[in-house]
C-alpha positions as protocol buffer text, in pm:
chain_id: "A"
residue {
  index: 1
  type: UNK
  ca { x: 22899 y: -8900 z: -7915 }
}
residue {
  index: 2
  type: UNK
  ca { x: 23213 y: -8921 z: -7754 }
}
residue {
  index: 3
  type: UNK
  ca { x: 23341 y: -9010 z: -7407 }
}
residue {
  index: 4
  type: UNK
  ca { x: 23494 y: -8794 z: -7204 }
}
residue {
  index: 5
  type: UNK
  ca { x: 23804 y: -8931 z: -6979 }
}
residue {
  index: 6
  type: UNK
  ca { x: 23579 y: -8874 z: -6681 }
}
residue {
  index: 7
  type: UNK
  ca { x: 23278 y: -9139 z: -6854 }
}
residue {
  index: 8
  type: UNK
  ca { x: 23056 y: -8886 z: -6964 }
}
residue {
  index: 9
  type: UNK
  ca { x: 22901 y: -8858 z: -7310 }
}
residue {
  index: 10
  type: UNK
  ca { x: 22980 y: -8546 z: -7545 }
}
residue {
  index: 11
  type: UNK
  ca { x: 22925 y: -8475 z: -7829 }
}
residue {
  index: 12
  type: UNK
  ca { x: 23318 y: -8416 z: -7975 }
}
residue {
  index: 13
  type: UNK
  ca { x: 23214 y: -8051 z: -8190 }
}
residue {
  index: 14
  type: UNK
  ca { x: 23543 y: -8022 z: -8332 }
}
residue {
  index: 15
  type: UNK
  ca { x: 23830 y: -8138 z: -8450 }
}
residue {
  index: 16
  type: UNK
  ca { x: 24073 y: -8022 z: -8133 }
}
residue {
  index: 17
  type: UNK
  ca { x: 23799 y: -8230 z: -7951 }
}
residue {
  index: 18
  type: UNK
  ca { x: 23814 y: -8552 z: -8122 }
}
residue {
  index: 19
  type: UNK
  ca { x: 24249 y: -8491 z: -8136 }
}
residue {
  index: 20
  type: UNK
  ca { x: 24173 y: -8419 z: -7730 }
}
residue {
  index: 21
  type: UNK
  ca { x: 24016 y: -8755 z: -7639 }
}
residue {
  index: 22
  type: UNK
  ca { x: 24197 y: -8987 z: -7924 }
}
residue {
  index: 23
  type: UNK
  ca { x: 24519 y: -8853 z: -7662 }
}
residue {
  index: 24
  type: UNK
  ca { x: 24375 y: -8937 z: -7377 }
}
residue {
  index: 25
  type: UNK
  ca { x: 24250 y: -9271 z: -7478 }
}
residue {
  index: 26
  type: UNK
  ca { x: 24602 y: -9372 z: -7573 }
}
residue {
  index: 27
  type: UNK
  ca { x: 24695 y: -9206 z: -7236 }
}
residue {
  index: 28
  type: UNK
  ca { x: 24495 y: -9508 z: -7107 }
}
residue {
  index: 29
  type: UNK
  ca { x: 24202 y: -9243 z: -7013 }
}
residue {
  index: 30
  type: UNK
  ca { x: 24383 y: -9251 z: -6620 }
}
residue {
  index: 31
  type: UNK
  ca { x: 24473 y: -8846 z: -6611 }
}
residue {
  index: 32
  type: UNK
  ca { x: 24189 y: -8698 z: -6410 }
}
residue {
  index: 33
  type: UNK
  ca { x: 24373 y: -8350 z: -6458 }
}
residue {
  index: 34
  type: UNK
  ca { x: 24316 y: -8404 z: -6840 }
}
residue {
  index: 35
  type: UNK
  ca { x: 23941 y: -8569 z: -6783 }
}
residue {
  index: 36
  type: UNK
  ca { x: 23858 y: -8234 z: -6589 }
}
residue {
  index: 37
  type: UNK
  ca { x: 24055 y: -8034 z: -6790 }
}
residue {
  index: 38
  type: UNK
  ca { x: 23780 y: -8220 z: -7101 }
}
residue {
  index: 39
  type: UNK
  ca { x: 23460 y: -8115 z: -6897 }
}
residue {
  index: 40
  type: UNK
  ca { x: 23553 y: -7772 z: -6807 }
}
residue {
  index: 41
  type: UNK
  ca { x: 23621 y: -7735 z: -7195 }
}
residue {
  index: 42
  type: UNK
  ca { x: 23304 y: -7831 z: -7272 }
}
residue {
  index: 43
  type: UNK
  ca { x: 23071 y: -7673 z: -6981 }
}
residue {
  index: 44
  type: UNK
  ca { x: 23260 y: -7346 z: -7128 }
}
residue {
  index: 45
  type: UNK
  ca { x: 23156 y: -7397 z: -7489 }
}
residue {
  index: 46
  type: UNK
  ca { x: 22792 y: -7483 z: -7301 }
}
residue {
  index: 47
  type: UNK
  ca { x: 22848 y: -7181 z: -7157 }
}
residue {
  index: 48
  type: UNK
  ca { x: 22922 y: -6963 z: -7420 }
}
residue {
  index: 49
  type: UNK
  ca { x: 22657 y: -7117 z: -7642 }
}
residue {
  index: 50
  type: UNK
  ca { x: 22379 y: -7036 z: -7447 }
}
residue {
  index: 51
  type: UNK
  ca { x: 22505 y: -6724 z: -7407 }
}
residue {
  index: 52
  type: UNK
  ca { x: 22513 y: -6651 z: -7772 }
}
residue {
  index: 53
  type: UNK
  ca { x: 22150 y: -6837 z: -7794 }
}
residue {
  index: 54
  type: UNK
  ca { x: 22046 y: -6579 z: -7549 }
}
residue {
  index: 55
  type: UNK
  ca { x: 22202 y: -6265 z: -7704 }
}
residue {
  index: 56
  type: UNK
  ca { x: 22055 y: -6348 z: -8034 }
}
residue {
  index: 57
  type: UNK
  ca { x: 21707 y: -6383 z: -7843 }
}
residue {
  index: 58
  type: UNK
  ca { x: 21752 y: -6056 z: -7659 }
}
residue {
  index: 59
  type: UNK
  ca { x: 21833 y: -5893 z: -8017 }
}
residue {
  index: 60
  type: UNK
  ca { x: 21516 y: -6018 z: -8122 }
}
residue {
  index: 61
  type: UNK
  ca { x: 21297 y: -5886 z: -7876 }
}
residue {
  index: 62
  type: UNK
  ca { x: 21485 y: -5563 z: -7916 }
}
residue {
  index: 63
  type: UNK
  ca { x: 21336 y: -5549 z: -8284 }
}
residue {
  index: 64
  type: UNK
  ca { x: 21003 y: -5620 z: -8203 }
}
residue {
  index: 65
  type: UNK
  ca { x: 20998 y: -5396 z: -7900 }
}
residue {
  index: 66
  type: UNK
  ca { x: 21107 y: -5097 z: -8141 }
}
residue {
  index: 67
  type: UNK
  ca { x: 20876 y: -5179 z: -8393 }
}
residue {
  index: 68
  type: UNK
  ca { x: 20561 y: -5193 z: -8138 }
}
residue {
  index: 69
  type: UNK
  ca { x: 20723 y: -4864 z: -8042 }
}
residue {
  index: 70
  type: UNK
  ca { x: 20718 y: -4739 z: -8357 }
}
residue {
  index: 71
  type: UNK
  ca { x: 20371 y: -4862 z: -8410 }
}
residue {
  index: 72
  type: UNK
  ca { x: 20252 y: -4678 z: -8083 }
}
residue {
  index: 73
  type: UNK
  ca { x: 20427 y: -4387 z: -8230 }
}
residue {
  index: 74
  type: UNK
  ca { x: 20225 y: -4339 z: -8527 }
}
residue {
  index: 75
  type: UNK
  ca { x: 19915 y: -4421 z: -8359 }
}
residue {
  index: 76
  type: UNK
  ca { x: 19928 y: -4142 z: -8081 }
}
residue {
  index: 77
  type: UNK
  ca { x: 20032 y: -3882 z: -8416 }
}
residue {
  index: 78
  type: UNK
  ca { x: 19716 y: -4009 z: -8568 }
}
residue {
  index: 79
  type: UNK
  ca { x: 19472 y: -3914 z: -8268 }
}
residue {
  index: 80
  type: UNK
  ca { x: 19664 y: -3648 z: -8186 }
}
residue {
  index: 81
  type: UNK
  ca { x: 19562 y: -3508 z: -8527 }
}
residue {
  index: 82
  type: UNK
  ca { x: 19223 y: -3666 z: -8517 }
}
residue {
  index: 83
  type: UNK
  ca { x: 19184 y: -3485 z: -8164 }
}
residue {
  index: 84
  type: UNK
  ca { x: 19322 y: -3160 z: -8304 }
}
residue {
  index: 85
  type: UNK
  ca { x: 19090 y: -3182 z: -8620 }
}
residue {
  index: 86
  type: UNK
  ca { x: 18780 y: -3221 z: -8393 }
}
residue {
  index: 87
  type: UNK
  ca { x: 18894 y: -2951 z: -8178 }
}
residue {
  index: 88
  type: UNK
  ca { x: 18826 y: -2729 z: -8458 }
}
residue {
  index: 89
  type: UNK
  ca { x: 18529 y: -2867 z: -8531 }
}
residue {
  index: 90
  type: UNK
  ca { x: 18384 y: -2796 z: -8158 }
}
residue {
  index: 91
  type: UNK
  ca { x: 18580 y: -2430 z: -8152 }
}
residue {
  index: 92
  type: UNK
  ca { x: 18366 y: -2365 z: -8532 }
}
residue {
  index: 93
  type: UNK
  ca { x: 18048 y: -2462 z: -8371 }
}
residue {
  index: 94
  type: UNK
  ca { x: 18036 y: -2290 z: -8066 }
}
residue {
  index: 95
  type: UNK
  ca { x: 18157 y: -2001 z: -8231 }
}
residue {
  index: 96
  type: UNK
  ca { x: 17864 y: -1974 z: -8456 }
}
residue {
  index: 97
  type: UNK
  ca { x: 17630 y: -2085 z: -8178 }
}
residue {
  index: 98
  type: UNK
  ca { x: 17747 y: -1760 z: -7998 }
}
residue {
  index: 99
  type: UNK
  ca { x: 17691 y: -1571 z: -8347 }
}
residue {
  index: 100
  type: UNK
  ca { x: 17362 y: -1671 z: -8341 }
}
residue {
  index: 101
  type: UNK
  ca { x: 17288 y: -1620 z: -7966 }
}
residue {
  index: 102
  type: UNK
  ca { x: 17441 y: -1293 z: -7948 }
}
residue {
  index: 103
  type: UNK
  ca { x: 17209 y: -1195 z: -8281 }
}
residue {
  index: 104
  type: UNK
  ca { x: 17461 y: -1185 z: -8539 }
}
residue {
  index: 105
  type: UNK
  ca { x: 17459 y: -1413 z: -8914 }
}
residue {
  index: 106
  type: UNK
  ca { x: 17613 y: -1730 z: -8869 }
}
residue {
  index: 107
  type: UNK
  ca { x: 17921 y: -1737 z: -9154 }
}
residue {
  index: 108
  type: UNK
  ca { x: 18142 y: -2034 z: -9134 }
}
């Protein structure tokens, strides 16, 4: 951890970092412009951290969404066949129960 010119702790992530607050301490740590100037730099990098953290977790949920979609998918093809193979069924059997109503050989 590292202090920033304005007396909060960070944790100094890179070498520019540590290079920015070794020059300020020898500055005596007395610019505020340059202790701001440290937080902004390092609420950005916040910033565009969490943003990435988020992204990557979006991404995520984008895979699992299309593989539950794909899932559902093959799952409505299934009983769409499975309703299309009993339909057939039903259609055979009333067709021969009408054979045989109307007097004729049943032949399926």
């Amino acid at each position: 951890m590292a202090h920033s010119p304005s007396g909060s702790h960070v944790a100094a992530t890179s070498v520019g970092n540590e290079a920015f607050t070794d020059a300020v301490a020898e500055d005596g740590g007395d610019s505020k412009l340059s202790a701001l100037l440290f937080d902004v730099s390092q609420q950005v990098q916040d910033g565009l951290q969490s943003m990435l953290k988020t992204s990557s977790e979006i991404a995520r949920c984008d895979r699992e969404i299309d593989a539950e979609l794909e899932r559902a998918r093959d799952a409505v093809a299934e009983n769409a066949r499975a309703l299309h193979d009993e339909r057939e069924r039903v259609q055979k059997a009333a067709l021969a129960a009408l054979d045989i109503l109307s007097g004729g050989r049943c032949v399926i």
